[in-house]
Residue, then its C-alpha position, 0 to 999 in steps of 0.5 A: x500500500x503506497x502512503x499518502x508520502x509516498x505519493x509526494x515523493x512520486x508526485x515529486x518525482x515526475x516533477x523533478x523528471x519533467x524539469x530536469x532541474x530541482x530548483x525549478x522543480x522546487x519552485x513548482x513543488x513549493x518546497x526549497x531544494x534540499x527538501x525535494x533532494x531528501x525526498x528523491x533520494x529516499x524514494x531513490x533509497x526505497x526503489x533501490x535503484x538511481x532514477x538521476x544521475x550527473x553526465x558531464x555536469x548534466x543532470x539525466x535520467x538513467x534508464x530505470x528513471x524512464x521506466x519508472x516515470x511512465x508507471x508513476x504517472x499511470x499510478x498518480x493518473x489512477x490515484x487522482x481518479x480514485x480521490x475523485x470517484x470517492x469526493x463524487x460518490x461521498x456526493x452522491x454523483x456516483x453509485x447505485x439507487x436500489x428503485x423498486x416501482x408498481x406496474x401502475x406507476x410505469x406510464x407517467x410518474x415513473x417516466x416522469x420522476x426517473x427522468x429528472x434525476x437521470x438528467x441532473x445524476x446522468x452517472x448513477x446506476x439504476x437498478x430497476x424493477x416492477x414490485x408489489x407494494x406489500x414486497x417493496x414495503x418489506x425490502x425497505x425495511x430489511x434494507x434491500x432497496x433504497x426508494x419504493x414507488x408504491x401504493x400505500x392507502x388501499x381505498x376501502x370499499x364504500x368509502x366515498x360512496x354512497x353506501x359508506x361503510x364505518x370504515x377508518x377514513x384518511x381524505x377519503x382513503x383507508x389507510x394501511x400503515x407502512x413499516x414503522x420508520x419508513x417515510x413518504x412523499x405523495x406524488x399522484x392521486x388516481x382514479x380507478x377507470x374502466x377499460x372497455x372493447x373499442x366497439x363495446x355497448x358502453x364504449x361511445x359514452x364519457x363515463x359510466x357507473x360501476x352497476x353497468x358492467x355487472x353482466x359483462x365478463x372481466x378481465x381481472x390481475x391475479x390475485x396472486x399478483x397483487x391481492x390488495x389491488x385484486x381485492x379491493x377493485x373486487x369490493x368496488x363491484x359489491x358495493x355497487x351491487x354485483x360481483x365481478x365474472x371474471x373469465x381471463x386472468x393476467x399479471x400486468x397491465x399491457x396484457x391486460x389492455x391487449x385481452x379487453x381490445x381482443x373482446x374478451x371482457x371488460x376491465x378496471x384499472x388505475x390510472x393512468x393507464x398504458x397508451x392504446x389503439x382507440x380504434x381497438x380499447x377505450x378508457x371510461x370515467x367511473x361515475x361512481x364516488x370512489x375514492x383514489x389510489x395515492x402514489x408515494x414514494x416510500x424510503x428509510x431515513x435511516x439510510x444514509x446513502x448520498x444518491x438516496x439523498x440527491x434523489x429526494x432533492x431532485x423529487 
């Protein structure tokens, strides 16, 4: 391991070779002459070899000197570079932020969000993936990612509607509690909306209620894939009378879409939704007083990552 004197003695060094004169090698150095001579002769000493040398009153490099100058330039080359990559992550220009997101969230905020801190961080290392909410909320807490991108008040059937429940009750939204220790920032508000065959009965219409599509089959996410998006869009229908026939399962939202413009059934989902071809699936308001699903993001203050820290204040 070189000692940070050590790097003075080299640094010291390809200055003296760069003059070929220690007092002007001096002066550059901000040291006097017999202090820059100590330092060449006890890197000369610790080396074991003559890196100047006097030739009929000139002062030369000897051969061991030209081979040991361009390696010393490399090696102070990749010093700086590691001073400089160490001061820029410490600022969180470097590094990796652990981003975990739900699928709902990919088509504005996402693109939205992730775009601004790529323009001002354009060197960290995204690591990306599409996440449960209940599975983000468990890797922040153990640790595993730096930001959530999820959905942490479920609505609950019948709040905000006409047949409102006792249910506990935020803004119009139950709230299911995060981890405790973990910190949030809303930064969307969406309604729930129907997803319909371009050439469906409803289709010409600008919004419709809920109790229309209770005979029409459904195109549903599998529960196994987010059970609390599932089961709550689920409660939505029985408050408003009727219980969704679902015929086709999906795990995200495009295949979603791709099903309703097939005609195979109707859908419901968060906005905003995945652009389309309106000719073949539209997009309906909900009537219905629901409430809406809030986007946050969702991060530890325990974790002192500085790229954690450069994304909060670009958010």
């Amino acid at each position: 391991m070189i000692s940070c004197m050590e790097l003075r003695q080299l640094r010291s060094f390809v200055v003296v070779a760069e003059e070929m004169n220690v007092g002007r090698a001096a002066t550059r150095l901000h040291l006097t002459q017999p202090s820059l001579s100590r330092q060449i002769a006890a890197l000369e000493h610790d080396l074991g070899v003559e890196l100047f040398a006097r030739v009929r009153r000139r002062f030369v490099m000897t051969a061991a000197g030209e081979t040991f100058l361009a390696e010393a330039k490399d090696l102070l080359r990749r010093a700086d570079e590691a001073v400089r990559a160490a001061q820029r992550t410490q600022r969180g220009e470097l590094g990796t932020l652990r981003f975990r997101f739900v699928q709902s969230a990919t088509f504005e905020v996402l693109p939205r969000i992730l775009g601004g801190f790529r323009a001002a961080y354009p060197e960290v290392v995204l690591d990306l993936e599409s996440l449960t909410t209940l599975r983000q909320t468990e890797a922040l807490r153990d640790g595993r990612i730096d930001v959530g991108l999820l959905r942490p008040n479920t609505p609950a059937a019948g709040v905000g509607t006409s047949h409102r429940s006792s249910g506990e009750r935020s803004g119009g939204t139950a709230v299911v509690q995060l981890a405790p220790g973990l910190a949030s920032r809303v930064v969307s508000s969406d309604p729930l909306v129907a997803v319909l065959p371009a050439r469906h009965r409803l289709a010409k219409r600008k919004r419709l209620r809920l109790e229309e599509l209770a005979e029409d089959p459904f195109v549903f996410y599998s529960r196994a894939s987010g059970p609390a998006v599932h089961d709550t869009i689920v409660s939505f229908c029985r408050v408003a009378g009727f219980t969704p026939r679902v015929e086709q399962e999906a795990t995200d939202v495009q295949t979603i879409v791709s099903l309703v413009a097939a005609g195979l059934g109707v859908s419901l989902l968060i906005s905003p939704t995945p652009p389309s071809n309106p000719d073949a699936v539209v997009y309906r308001e909900l009537s219905d007083d629901l409430p809406p699903w809030q986007l946050s993001v969702v991060w530890s203050p325990d974790n002192r990552s500085p790229v954690l820290a450069r994304f909060l204040e670009v958010l």
